[in-house]
PDB file of the backbone (N, CA, C, O) and the ligand in Angstrom, with CONECT records:
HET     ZN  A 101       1
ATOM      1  N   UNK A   1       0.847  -1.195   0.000  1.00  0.00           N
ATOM      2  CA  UNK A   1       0.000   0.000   0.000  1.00  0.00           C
ATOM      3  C   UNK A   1       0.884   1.247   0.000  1.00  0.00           C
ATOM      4  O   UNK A   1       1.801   1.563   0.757  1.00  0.00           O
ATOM      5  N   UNK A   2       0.399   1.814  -0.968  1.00  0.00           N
ATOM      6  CA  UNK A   2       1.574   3.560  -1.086  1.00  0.00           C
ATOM      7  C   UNK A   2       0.642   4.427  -1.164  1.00  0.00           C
ATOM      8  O   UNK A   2      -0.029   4.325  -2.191  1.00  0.00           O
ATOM      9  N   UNK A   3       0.329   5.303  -0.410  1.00  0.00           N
ATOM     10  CA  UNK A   3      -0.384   6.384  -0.398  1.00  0.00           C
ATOM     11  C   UNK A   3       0.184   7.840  -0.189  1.00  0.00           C
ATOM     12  O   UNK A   3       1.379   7.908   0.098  1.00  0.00           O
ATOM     13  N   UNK A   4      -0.448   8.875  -0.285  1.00  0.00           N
ATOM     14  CA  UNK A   4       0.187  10.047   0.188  1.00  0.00           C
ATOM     15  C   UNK A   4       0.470   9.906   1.697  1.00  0.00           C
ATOM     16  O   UNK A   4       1.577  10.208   2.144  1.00  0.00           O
ATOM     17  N   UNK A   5      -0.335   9.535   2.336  1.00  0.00           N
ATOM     18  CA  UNK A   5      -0.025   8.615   4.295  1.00  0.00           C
ATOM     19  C   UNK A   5       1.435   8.442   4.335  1.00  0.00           C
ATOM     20  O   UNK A   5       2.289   9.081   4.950  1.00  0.00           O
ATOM     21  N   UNK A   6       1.530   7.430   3.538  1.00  0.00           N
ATOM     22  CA  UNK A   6       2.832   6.484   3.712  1.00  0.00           C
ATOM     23  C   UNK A   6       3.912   7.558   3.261  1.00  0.00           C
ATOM     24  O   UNK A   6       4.641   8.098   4.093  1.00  0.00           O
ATOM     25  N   UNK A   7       3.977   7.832   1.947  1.00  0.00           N
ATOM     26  CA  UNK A   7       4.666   9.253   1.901  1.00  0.00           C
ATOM     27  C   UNK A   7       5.358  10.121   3.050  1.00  0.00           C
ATOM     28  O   UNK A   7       6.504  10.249   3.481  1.00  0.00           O
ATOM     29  N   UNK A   8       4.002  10.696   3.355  1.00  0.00           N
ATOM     30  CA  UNK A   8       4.328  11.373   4.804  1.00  0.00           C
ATOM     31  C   UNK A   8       5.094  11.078   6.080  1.00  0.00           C
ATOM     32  O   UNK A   8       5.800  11.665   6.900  1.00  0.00           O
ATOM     33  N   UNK A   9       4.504   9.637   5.787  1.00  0.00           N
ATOM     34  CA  UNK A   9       4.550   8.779   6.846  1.00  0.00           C
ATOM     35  C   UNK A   9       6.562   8.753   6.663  1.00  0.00           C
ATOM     36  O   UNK A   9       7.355   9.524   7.204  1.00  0.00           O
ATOM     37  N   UNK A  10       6.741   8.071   6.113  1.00  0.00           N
ATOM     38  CA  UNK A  10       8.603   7.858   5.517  1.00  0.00           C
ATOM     39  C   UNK A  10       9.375   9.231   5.746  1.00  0.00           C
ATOM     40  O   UNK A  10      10.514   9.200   6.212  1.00  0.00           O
ATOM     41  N   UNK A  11       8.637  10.678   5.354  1.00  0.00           N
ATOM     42  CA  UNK A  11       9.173  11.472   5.542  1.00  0.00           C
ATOM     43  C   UNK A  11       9.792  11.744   7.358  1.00  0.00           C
ATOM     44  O   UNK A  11      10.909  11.987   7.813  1.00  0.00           O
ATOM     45  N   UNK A  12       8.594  11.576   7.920  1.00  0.00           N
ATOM     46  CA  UNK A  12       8.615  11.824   9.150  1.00  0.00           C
ATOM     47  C   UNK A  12       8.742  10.642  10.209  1.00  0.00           C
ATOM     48  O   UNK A  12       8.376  10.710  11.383  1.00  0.00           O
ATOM     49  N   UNK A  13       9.301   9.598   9.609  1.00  0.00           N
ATOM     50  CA  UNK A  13       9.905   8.353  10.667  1.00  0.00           C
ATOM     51  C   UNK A  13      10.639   9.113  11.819  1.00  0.00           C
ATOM     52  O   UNK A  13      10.237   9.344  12.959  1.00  0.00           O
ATOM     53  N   UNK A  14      12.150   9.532  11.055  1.00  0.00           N
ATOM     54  CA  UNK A  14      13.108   9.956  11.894  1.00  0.00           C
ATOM     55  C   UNK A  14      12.340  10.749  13.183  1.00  0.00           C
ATOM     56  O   UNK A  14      12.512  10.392  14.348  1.00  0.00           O
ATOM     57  N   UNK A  15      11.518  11.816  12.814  1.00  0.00           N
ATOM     58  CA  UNK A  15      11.215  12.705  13.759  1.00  0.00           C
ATOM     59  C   UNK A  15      10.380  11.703  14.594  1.00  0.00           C
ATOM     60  O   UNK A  15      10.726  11.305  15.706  1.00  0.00           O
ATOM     61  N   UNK A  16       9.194  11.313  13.919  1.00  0.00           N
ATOM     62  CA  UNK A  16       8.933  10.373  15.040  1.00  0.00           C
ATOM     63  C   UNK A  16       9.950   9.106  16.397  1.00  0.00           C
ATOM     64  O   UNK A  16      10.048   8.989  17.619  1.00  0.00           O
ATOM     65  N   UNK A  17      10.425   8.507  15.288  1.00  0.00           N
ATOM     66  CA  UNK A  17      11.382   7.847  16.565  1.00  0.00           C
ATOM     67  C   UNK A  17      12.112   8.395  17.687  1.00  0.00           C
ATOM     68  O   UNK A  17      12.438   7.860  18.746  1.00  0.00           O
ATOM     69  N   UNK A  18      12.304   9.550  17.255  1.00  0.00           N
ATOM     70  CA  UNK A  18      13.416  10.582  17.977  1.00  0.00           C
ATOM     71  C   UNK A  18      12.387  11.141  18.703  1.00  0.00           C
ATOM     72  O   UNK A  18      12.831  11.935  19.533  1.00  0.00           O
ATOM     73  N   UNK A  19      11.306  11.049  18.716  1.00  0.00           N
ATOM     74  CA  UNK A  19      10.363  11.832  19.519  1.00  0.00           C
ATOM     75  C   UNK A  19      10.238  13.149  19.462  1.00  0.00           C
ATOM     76  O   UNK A  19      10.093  13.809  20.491  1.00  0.00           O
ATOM     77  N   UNK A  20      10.290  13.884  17.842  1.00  0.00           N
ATOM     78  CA  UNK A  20      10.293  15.039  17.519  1.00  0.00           C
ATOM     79  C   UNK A  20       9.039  15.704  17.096  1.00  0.00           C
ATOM     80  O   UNK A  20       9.032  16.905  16.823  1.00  0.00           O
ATOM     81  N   UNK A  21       8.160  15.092  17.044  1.00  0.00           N
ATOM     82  CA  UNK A  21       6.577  15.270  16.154  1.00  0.00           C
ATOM     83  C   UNK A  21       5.959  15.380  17.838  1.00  0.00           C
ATOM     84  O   UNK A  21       6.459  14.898  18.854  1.00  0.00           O
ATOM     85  N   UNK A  22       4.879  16.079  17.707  1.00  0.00           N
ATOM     86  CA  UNK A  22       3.697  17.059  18.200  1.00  0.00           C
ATOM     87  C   UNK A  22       2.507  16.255  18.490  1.00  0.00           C
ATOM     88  O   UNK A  22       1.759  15.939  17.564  1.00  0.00           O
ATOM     89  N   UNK A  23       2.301  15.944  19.535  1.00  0.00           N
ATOM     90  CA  UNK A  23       0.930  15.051  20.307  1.00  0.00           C
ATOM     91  C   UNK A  23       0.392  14.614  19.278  1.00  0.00           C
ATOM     92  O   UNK A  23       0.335  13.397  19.102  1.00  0.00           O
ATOM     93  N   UNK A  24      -0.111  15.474  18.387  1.00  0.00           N
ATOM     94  CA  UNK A  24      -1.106  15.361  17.038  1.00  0.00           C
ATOM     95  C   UNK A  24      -0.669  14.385  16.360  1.00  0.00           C
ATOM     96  O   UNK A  24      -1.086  13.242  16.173  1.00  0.00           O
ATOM     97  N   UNK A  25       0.743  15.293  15.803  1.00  0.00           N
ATOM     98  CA  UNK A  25       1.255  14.412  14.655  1.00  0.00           C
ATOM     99  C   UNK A  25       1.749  12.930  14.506  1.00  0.00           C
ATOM    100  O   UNK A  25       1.786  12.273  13.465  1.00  0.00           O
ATOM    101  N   UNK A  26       2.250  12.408  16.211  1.00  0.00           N
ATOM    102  CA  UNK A  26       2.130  11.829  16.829  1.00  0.00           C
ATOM    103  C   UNK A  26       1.155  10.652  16.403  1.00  0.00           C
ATOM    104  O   UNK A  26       1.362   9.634  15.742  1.00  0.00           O
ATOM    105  N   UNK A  27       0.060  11.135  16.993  1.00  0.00           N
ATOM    106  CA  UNK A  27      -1.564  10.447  16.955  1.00  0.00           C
ATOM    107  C   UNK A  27      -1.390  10.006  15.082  1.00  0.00           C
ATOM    108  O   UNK A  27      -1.034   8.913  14.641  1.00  0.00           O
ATOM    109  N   UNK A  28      -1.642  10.827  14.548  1.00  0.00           N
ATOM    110  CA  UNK A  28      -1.725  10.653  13.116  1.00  0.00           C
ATOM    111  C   UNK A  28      -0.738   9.096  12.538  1.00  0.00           C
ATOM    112  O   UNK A  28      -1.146   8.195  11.804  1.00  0.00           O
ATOM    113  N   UNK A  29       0.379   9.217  13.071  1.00  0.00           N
ATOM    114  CA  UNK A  29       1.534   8.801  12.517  1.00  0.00           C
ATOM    115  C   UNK A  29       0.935   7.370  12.962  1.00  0.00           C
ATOM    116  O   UNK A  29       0.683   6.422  12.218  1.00  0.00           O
ATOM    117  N   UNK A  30       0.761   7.452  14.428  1.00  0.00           N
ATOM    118  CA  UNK A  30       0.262   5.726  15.076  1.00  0.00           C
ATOM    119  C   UNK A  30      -0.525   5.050  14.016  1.00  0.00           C
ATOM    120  O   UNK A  30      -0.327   3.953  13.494  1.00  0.00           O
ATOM    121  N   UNK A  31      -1.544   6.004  13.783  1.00  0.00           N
ATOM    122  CA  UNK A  31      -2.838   5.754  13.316  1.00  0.00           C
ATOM    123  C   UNK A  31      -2.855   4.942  12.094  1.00  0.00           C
ATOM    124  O   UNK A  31      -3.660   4.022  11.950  1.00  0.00           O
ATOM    125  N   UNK A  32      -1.637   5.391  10.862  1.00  0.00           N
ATOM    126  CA  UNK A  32      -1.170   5.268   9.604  1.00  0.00           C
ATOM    127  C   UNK A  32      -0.525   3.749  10.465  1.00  0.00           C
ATOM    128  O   UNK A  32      -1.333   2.821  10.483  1.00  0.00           O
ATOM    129  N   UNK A  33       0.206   3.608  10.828  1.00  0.00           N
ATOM    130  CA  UNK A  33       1.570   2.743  11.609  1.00  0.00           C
ATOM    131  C   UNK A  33       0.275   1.634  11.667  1.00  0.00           C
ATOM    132  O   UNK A  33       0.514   0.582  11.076  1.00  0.00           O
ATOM    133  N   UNK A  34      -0.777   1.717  12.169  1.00  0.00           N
ATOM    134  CA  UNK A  34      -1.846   0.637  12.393  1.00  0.00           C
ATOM    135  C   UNK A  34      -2.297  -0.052  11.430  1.00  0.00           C
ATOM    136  O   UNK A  34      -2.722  -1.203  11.520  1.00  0.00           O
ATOM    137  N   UNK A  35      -2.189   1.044   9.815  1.00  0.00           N
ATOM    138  CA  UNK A  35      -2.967   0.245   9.485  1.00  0.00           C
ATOM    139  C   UNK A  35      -2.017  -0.028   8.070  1.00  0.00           C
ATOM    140  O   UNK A  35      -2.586  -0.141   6.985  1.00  0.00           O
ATOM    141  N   UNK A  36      -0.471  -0.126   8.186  1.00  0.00           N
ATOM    142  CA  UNK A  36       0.208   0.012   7.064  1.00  0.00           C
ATOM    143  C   UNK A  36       1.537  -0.876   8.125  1.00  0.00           C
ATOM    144  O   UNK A  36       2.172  -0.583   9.138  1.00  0.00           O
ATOM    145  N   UNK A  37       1.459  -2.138   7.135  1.00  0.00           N
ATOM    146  CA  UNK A  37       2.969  -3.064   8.052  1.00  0.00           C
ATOM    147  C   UNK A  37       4.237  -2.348   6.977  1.00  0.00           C
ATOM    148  O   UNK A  37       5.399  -2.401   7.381  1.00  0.00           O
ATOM    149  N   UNK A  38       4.005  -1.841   5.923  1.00  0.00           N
ATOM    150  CA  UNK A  38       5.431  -1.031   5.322  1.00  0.00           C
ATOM    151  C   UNK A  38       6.086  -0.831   6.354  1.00  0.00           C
ATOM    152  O   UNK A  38       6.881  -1.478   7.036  1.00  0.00           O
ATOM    153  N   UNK A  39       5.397   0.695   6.382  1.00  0.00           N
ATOM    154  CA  UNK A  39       5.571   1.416   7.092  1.00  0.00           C
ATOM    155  C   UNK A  39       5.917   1.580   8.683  1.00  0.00           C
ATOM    156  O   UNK A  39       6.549   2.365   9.390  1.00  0.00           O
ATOM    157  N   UNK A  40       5.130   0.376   8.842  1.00  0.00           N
ATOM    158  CA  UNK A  40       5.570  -0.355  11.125  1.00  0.00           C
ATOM    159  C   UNK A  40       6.975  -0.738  10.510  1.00  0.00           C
ATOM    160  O   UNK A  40       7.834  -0.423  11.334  1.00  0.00           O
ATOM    161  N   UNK A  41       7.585  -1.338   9.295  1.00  0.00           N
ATOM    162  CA  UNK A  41       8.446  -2.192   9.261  1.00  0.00           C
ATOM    163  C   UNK A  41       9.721  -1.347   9.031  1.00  0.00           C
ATOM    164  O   UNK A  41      10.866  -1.701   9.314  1.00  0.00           O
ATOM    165  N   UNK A  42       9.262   0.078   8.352  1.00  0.00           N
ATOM    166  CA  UNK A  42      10.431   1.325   8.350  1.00  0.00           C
ATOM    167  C   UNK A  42      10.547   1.653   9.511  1.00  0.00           C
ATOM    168  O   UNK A  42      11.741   1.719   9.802  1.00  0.00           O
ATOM    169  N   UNK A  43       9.479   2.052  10.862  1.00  0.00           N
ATOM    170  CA  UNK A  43       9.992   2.290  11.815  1.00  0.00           C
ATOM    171  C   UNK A  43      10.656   1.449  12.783  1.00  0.00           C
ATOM    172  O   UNK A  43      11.195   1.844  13.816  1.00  0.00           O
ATOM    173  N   UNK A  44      10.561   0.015  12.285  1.00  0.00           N
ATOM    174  CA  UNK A  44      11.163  -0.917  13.225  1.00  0.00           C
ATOM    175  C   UNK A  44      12.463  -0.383  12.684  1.00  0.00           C
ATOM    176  O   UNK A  44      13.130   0.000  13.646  1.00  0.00           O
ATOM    177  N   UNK A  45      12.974  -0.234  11.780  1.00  0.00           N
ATOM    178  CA  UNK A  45      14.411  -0.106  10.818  1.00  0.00           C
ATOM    179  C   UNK A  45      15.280   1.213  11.201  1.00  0.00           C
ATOM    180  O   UNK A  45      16.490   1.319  11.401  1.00  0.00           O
ATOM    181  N   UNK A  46      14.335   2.091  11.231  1.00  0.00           N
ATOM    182  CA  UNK A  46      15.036   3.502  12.095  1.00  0.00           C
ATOM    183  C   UNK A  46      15.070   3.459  13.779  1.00  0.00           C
ATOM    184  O   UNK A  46      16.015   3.750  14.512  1.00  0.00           O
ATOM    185  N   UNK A  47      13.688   2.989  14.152  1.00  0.00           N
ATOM    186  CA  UNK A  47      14.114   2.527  15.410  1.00  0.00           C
ATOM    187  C   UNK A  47      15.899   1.709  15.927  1.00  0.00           C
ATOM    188  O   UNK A  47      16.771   2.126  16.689  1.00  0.00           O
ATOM    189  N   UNK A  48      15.820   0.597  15.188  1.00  0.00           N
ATOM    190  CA  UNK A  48      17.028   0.201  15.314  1.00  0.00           C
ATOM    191  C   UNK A  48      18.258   0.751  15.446  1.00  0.00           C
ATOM    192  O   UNK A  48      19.108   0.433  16.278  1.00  0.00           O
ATOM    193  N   UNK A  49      18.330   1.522  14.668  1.00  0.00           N
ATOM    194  CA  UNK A  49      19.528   2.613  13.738  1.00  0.00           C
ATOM    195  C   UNK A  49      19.557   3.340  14.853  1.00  0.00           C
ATOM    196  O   UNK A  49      20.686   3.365  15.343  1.00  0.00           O
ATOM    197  N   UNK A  50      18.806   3.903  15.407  1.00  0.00           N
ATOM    198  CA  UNK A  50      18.611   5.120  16.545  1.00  0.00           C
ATOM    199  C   UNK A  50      19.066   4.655  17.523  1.00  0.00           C
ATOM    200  O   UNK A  50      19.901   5.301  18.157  1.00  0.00           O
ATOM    201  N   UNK A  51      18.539   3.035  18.058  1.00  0.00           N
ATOM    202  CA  UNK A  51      19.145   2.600  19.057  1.00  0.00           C
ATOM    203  C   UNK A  51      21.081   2.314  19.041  1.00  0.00           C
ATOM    204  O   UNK A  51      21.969   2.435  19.885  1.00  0.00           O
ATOM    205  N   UNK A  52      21.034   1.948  17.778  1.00  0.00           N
ATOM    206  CA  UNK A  52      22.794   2.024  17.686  1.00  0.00           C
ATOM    207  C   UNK A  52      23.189   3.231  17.830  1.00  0.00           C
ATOM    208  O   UNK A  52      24.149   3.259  18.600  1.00  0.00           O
ATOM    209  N   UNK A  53      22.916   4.187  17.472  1.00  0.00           N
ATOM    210  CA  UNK A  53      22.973   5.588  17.404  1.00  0.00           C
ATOM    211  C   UNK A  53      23.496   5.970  18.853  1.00  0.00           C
ATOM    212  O   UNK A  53      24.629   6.361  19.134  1.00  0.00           O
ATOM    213  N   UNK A  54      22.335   5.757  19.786  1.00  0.00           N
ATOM    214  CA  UNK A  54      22.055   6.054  21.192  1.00  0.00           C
ATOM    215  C   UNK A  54      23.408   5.772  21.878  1.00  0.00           C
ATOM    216  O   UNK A  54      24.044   6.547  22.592  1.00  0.00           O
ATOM    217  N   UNK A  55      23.701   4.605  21.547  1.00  0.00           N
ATOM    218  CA  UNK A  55      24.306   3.353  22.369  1.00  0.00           C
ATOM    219  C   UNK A  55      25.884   4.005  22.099  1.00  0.00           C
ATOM    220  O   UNK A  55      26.756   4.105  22.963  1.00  0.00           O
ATOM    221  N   UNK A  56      25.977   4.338  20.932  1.00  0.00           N
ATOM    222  CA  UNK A  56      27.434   5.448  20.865  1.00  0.00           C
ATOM    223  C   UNK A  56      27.347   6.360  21.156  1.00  0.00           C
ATOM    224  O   UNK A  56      28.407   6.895  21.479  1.00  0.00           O
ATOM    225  N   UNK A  57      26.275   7.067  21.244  1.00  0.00           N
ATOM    226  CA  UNK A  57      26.675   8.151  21.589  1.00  0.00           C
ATOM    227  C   UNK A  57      26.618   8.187  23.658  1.00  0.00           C
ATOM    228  O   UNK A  57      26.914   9.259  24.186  1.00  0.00           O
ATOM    229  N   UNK A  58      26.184   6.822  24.694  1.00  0.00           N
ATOM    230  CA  UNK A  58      26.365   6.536  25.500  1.00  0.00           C
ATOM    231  C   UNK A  58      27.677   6.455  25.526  1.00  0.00           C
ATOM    232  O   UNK A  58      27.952   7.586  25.926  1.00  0.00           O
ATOM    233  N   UNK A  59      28.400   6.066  25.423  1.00  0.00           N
ATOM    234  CA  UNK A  59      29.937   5.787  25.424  1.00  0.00           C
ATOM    235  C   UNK A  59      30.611   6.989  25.745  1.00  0.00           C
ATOM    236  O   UNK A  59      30.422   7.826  24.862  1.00  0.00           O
ATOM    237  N   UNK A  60      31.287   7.376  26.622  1.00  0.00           N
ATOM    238  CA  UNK A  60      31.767   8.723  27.056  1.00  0.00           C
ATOM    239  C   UNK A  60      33.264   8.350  26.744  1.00  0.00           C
ATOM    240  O   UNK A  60      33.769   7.584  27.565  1.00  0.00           O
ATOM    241  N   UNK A  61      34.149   8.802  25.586  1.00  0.00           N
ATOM    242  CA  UNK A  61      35.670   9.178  24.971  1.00  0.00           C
ATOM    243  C   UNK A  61      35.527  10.113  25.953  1.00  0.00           C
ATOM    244  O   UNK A  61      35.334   9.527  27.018  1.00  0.00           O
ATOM    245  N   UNK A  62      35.533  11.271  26.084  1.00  0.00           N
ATOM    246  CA  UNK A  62      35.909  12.283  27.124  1.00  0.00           C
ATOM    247  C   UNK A  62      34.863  12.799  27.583  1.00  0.00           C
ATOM    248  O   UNK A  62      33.789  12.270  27.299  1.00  0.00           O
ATOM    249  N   UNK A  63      34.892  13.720  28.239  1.00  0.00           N
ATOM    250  CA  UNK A  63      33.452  14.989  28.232  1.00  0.00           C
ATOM    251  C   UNK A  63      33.484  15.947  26.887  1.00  0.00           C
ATOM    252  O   UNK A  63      32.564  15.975  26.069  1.00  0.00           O
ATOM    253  N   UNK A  64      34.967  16.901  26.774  1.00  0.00           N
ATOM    254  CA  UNK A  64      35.238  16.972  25.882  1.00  0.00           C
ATOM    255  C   UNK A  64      34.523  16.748  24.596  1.00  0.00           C
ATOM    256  O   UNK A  64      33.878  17.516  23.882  1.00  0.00           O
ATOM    257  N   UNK A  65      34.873  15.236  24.479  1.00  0.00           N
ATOM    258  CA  UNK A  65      34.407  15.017  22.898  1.00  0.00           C
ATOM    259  C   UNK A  65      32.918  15.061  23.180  1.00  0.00           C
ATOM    260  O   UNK A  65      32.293  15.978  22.648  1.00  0.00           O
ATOM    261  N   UNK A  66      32.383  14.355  23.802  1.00  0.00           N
ATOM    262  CA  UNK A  66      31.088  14.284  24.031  1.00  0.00           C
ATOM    263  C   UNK A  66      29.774  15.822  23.527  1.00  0.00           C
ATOM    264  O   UNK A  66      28.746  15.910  22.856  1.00  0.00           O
ATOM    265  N   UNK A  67      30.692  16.816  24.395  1.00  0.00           N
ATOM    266  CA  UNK A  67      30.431  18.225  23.993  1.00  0.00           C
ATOM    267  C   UNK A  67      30.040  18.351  22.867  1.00  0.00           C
ATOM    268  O   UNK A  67      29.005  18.724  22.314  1.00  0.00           O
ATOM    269  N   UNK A  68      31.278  17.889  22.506  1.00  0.00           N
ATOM    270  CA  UNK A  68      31.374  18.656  20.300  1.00  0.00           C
ATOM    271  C   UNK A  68      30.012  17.547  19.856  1.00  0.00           C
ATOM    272  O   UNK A  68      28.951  17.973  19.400  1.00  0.00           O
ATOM    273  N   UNK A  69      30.234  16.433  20.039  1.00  0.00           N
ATOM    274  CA  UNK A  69      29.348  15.866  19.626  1.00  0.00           C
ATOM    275  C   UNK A  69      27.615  16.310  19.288  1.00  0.00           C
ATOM    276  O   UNK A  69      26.849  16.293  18.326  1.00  0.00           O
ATOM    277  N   UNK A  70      27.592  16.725  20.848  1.00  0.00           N
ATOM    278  CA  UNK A  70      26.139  17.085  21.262  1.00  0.00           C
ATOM    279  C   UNK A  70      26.223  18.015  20.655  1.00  0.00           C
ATOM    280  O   UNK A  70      25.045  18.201  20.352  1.00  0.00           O
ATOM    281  N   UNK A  71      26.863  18.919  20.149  1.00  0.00           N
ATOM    282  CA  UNK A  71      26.886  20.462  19.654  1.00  0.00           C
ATOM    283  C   UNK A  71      26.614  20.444  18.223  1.00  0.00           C
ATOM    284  O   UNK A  71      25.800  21.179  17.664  1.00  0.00           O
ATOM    285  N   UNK A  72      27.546  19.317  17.508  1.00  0.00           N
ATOM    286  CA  UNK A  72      27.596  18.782  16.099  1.00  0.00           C
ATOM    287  C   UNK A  72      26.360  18.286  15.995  1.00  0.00           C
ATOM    288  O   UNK A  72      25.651  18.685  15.071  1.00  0.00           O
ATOM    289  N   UNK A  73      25.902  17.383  16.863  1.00  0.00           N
ATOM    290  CA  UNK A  73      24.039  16.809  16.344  1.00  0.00           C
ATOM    291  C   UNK A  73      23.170  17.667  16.486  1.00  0.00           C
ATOM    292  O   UNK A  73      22.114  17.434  15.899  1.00  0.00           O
ATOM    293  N   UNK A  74      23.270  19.045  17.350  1.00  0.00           N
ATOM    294  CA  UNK A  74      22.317  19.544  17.698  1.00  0.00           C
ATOM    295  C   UNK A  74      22.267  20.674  16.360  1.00  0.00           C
ATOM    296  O   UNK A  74      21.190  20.816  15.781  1.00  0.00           O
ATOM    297  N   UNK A  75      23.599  21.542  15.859  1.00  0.00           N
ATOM    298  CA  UNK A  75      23.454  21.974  14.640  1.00  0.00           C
ATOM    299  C   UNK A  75      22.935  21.055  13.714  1.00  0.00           C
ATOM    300  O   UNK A  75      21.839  21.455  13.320  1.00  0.00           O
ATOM    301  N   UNK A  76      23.288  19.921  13.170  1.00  0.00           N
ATOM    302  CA  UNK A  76      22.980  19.406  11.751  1.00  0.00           C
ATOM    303  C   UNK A  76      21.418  19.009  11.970  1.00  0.00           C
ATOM    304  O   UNK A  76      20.766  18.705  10.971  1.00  0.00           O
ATOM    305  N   UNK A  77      20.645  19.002  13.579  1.00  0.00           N
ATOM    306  CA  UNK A  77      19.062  18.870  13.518  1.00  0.00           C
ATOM    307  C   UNK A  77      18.260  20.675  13.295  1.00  0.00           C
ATOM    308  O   UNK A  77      17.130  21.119  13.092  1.00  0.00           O
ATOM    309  N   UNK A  78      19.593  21.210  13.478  1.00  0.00           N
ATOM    310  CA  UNK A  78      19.095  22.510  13.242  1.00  0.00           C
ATOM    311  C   UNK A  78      18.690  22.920  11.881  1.00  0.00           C
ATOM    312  O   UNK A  78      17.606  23.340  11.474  1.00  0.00           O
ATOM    313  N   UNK A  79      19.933  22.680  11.203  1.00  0.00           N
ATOM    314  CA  UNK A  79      19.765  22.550   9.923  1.00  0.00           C
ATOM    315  C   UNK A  79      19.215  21.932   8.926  1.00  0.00           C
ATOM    316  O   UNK A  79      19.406  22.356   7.786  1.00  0.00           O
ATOM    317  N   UNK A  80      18.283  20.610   9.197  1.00  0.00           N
ATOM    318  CA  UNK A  80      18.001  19.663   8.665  1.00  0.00           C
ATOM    319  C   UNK A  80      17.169  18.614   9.239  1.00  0.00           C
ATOM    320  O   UNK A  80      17.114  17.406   9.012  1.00  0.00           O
ATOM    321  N   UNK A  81      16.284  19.676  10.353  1.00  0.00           N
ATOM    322  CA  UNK A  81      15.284  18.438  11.289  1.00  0.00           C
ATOM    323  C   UNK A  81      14.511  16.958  10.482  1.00  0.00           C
ATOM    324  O   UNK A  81      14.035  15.950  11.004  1.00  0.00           O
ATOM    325  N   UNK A  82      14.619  17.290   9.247  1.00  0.00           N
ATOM    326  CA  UNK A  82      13.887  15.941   8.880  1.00  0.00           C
ATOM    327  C   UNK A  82      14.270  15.189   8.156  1.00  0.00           C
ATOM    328  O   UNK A  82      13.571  14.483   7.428  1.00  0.00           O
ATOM    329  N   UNK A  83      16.023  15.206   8.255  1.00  0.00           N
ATOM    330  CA  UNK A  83      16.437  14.109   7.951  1.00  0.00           C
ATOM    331  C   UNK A  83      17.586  13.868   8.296  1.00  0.00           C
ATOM    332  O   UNK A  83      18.454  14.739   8.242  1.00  0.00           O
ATOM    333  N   UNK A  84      17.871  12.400   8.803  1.00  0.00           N
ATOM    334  CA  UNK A  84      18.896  12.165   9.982  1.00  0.00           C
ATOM    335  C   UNK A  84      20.165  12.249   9.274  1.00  0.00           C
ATOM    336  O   UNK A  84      20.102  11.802   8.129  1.00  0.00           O
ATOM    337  N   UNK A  85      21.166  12.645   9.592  1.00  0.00           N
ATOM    338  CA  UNK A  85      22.570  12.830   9.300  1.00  0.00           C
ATOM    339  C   UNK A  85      23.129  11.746   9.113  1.00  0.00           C
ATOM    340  O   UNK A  85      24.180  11.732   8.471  1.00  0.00           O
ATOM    341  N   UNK A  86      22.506  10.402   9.687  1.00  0.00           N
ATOM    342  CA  UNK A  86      23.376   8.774   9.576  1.00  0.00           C
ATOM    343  C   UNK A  86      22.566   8.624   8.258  1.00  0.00           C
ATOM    344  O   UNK A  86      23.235   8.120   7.357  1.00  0.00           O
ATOM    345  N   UNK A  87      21.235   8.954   7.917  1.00  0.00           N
ATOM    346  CA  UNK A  87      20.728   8.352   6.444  1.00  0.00           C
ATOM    347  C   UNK A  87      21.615   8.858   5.383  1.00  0.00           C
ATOM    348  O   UNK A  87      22.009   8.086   4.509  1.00  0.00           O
ATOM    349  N   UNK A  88      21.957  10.103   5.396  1.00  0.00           N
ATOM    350  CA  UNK A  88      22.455  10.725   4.746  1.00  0.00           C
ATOM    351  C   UNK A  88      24.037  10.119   4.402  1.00  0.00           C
ATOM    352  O   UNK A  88      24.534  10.142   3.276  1.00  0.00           O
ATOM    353  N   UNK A  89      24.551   9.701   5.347  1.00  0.00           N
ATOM    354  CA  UNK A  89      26.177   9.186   5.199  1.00  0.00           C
ATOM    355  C   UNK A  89      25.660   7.654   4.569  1.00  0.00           C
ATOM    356  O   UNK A  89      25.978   7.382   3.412  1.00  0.00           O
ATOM    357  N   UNK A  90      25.257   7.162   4.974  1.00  0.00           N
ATOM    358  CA  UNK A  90      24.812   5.721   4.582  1.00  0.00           C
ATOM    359  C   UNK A  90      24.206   6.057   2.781  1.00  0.00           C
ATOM    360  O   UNK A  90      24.531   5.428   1.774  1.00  0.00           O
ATOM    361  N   UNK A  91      23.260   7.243   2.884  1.00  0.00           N
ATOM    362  CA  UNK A  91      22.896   7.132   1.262  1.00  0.00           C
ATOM    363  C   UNK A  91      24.089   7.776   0.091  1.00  0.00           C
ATOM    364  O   UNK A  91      23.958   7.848  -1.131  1.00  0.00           O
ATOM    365  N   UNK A  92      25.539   8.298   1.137  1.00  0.00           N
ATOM    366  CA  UNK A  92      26.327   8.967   0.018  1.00  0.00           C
ATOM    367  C   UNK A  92      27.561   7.580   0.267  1.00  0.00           C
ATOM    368  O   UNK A  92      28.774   7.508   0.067  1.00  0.00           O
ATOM    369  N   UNK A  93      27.123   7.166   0.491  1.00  0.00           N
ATOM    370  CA  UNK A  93      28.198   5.696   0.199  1.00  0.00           C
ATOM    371  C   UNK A  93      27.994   4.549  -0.645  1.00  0.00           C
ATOM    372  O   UNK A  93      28.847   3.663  -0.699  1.00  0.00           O
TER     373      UNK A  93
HETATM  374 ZN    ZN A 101       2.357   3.499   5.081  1.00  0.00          ZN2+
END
């Protein structure tokens, strides 16, 4: 099933997993997620990714680095809230 939903839906995984989307949008997204296994099956896939994500960026190299880090993710979501910086390295490889 491909709809304009699902569309939407793909656009706004990342934000959803990350817990970036709005009570509403939120609601909406479940709603689609219920009735579309694609789409449950993209967020199982970013879910994942996020959790590796997490799990390094748990790992404390210094405080230091840690800093830049948080500083570096927090610009490139500045710049680019809706789409994750790991899709992006993964799709230029
Ligand atoms: Zn869908």
């Amino acid at each position: 099933m491909t709809s304009v939903d699902c569309k939407l839906c793909r656009e706004n995984i990342h934000s959803y997993v990350r817990g970036y989307l709005s009570l509403e949008e939120r609601q909406r997204f479940k709603e689609h997620l219920e009735s579309c296994l694609e789409c449950r099956r993209e967020v199982e896939q970013e879910q994942k990714l996020t959790d590796i994500m997490n799990g390094w960026e748990v790992v404390k190299v210094s405080k230091a680095f840690d800093v830049n880090l948080t500083t570096r993710l927090t610009e490139e979501k500045n710049r680019c809230p809706k789409q994750s910086w790991f899709k992006r390295f993964f799709a230029s490889n």
